[in-house]
N, C-alpha and C positions, 0 to 999 in steps of 0.2 A: 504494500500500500504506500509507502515512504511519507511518514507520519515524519521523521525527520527527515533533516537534509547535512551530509557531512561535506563541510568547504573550509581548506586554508586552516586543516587539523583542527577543528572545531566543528563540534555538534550544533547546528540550527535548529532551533524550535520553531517551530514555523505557529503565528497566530492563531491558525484554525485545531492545530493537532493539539491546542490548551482551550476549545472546547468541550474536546472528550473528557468527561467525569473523572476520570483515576487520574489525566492528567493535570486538570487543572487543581483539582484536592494536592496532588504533589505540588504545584507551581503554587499555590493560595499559601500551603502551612509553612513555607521560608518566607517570613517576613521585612525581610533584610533588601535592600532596596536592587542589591547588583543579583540577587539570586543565586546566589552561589551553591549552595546545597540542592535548591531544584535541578537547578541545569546538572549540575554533577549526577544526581541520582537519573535524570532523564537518559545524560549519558552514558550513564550503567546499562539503563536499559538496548539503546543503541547499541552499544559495544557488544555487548552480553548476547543481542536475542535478533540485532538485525539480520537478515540473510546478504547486504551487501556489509558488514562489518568486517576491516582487518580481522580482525579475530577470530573468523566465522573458519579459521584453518584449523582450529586446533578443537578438542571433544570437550563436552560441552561441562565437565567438571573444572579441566584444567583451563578452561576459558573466561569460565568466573572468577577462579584463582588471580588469573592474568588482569582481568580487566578492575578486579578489586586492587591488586596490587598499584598497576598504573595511572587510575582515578579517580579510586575513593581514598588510597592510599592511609586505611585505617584495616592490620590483618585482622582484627574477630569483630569488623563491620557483617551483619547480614542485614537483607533484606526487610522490613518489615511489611504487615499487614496489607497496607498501603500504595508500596510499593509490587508485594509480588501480586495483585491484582491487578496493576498499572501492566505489568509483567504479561499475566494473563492476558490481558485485552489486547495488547502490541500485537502478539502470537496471534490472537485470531485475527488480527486484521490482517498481515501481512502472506501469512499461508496461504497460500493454493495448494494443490491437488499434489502438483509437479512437485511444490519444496516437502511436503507430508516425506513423497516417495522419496526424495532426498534422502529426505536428513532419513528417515531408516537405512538407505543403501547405507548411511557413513558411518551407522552405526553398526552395521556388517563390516563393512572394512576397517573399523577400528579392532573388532572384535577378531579377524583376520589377521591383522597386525599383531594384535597379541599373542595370539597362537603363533607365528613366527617369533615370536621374542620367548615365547615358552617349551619352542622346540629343544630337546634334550636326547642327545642318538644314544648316549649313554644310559637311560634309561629303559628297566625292562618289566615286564610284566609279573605276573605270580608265577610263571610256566617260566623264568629264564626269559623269556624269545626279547628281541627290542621292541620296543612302544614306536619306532620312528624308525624307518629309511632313509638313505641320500634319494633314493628314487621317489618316494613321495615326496619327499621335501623338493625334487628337480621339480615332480609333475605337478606340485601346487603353485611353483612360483611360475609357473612358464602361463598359470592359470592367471595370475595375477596380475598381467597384462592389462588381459582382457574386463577384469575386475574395473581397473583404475578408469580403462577408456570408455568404457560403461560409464562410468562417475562421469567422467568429464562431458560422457556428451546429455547427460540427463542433467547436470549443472549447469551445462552453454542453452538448454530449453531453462531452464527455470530464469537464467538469468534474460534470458529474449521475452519472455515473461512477464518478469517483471519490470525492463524496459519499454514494455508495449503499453503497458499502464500508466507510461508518462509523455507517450507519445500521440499525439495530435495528427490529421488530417492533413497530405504533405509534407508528412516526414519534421515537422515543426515540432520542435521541443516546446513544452509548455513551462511559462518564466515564472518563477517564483510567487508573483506579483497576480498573478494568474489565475493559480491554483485558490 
């Protein structure tokens, strides 16, 4: 949906995305005139839950870690009520169909990844035999290929996707000002 806008390493709140309820309750209870803890918490959510976020590389535990570390920059900061509502509503506005299938495909290949980080040839069963081969382990990776290009091209639709959402009639971008 692109409830934010990120320009010039900074999060834009855009006017109309501080009429949705969970947002403007976050934007209302910072009283403080520069907004400093809205915008930062709004940012959390950007960083944390956008599907175009730098951060959208990494799974979705060590992402929060990350984006707590570089923004809110308090480690036993969590979330509150308030916020993970605000959380909630982001998520359902921004999802389609395409990013749902996504984010499950990444959560197979993260889960793929680990099993390659848990392989052990050394390892054997109750009977002696090994739990692992070089040959499964050749004919999984040669699988994994195909795994990644899969990803990528179910990412390059989600993200044509959700570029079509901000595009207009003649290939005209729609201006800020606009929307």
């Amino acid at each position: 949906m692109g409830l934010f806008d990120y320009r010039n390493y900074q999060v834009i709140i855009p006017p109309d995305a501080l009429v949705i309820p969970s947002f403007k309750a976050i934007w209302d209870r910072d009283k403080t005139k520069e907004k400093h803890t809205a915008t930062q918490e709004l940012s959390y959510i950007y960083f944390a839950y956008d599907f175009k976020s730098p951060y959208n590389i990494y799974p979705l535990n060590e992402r929060l870690i990350k984006v707590i570390s570089d923004f809110i920059k308090k480690p036993d900061w969590t979330p509150d009520s308030l916020l993970r509502s605000a959380i909630d509503e982001y998520n359902e506005f921004q999802r389609t169909y395409s990013m749902r299938f996504l984010e499950s495909a990444r959560g197979l290949a993260d889960k793929l990844s680990s099993y390659f980080d848990e392989v052990d040839f050394h390892a054997v069963d109750e009977k002696g035999k090994p739990m692992y081969s070089a040959t499964d382990a050749v004919r999984n990776l040669k699988e994994v290929g195909n795994v990644i290009e899969s990803l990528d091209k179910v990412e390059e639709k989600v993200k044509k996707e959700v570029d079509s959402k901000t595009k207009v009639r003649g290939q005209k971008t729609i201006k800020d000002r606009e929307r």
